[in-house]
C-alpha positions as CSV (number, residue, x, y, z in Angstrom):
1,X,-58.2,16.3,-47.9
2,X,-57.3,13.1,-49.6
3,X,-60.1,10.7,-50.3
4,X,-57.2,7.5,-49.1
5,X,-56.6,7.4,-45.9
6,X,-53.5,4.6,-46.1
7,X,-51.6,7.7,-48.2
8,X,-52.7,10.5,-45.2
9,X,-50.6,7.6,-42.8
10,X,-47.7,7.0,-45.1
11,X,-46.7,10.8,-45.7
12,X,-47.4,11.5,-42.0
13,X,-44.9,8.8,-41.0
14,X,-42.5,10.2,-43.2
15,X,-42.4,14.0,-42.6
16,X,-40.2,15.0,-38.9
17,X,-42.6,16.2,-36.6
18,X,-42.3,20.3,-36.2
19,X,-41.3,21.3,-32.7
20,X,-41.3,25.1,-33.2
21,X,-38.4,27.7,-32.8
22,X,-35.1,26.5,-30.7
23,X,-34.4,28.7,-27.8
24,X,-31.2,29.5,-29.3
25,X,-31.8,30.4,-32.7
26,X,-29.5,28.0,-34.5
27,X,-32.5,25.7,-36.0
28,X,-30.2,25.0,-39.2
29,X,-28.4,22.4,-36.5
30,X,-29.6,19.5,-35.9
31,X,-30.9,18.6,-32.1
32,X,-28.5,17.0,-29.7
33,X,-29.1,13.2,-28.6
34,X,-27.9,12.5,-24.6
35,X,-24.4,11.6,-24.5
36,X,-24.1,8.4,-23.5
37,X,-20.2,6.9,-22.7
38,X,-20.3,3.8,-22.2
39,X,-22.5,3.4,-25.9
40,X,-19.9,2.2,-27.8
41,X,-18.0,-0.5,-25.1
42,X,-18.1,-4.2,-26.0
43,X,-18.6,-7.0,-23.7
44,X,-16.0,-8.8,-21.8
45,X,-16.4,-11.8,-23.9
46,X,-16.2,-10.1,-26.9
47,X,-12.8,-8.6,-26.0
48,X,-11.7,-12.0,-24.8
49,X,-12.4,-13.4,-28.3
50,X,-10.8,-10.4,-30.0
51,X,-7.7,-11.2,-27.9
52,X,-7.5,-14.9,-28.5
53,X,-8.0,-14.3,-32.5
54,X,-5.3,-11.7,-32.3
55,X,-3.2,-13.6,-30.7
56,X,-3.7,-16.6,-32.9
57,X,-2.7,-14.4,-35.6
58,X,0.5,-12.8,-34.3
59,X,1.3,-16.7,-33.3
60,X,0.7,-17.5,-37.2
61,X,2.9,-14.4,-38.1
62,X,5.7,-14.9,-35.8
63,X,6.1,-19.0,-37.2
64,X,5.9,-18.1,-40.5
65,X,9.0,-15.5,-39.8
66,X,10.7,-18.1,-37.9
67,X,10.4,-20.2,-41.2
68,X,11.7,-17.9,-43.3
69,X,14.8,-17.1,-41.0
70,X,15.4,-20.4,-40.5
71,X,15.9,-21.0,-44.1
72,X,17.9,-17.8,-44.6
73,X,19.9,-19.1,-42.3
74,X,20.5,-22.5,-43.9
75,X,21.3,-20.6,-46.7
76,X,24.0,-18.7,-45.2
77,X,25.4,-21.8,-43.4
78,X,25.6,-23.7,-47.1
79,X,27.3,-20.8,-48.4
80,X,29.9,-20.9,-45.5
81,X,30.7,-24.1,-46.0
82,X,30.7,-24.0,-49.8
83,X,33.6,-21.6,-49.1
84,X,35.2,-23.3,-46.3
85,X,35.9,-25.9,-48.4
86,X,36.8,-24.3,-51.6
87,X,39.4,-22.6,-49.2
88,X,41.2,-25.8,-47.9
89,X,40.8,-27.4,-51.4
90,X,43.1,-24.6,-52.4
91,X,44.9,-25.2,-49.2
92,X,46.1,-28.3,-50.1
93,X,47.0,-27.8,-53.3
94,X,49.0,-25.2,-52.8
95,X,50.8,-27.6,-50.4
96,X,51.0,-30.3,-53.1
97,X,52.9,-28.0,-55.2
98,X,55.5,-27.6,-52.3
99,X,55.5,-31.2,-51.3
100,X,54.8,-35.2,-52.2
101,X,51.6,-35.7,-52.9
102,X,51.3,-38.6,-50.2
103,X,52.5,-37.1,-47.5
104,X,49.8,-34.3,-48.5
105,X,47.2,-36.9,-48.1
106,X,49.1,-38.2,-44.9
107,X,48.1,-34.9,-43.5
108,X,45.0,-34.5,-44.8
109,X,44.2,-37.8,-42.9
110,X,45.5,-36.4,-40.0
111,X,44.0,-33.0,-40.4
112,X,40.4,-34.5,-40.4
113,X,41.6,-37.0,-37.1
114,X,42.4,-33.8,-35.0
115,X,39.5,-32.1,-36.5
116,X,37.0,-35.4,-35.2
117,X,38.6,-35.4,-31.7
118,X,38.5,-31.7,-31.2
119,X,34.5,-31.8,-31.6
């Protein structure tokens, strides 16, 4: 053989050790390990930090889309009123063109009165 003995070890270590012919003939496959189901399962802490990161997320998540609604809706509400008021601008005067002009602000002031007590 080979005069080092440290190389003899080495190529030993690395060659699978022969364990003849299979019973069933199908040596191309490799041999089966035990099957084992409960390998793969995580601990019960683990899961529990999993769970609390998750959930931290979703919490994250679910504030930032309650952000973003809320300033959708501010949005909306700005353009309501925007238009609410362009409305009862042209309201009035189209009233003014009809009437006085005071007694259009006479009932402007009393507009906004009934508007304050009925809120």
């Amino acid at each position: 053989m080979s005069e080092d003995p440290q190389i003899d070890a080495a190529t030993a270590a690395q060659t699978p050790g022969v364990k003849g012919m299979r019973v069933n003939g199908k040596q191309w496959h490799d041999t089966k390990k035990a099957f084992r189901p409960r390998a793969n399962q995580t601990s019960y802490e683990k899961r529990q930090l999993e769970r609390k990161s998750l959930s931290a997320v979703k919490a994250k998540e679910k504030e930032m889309k309650d952000e973003k609604e809320a300033e959708r809706q501010k949005r909306t509400e700005a353009i309501k009123t925007k238009r609410a008021a362009k409305e009862e601008k042209a309201r009035y005067q189209k009233m003014e063109e009809k009437m006085h002009k005071k007694r259009v602000e006479r009932l402007k002031r009393r507009e906004k009165r009934n508007k304050m007590l009925k809120s």
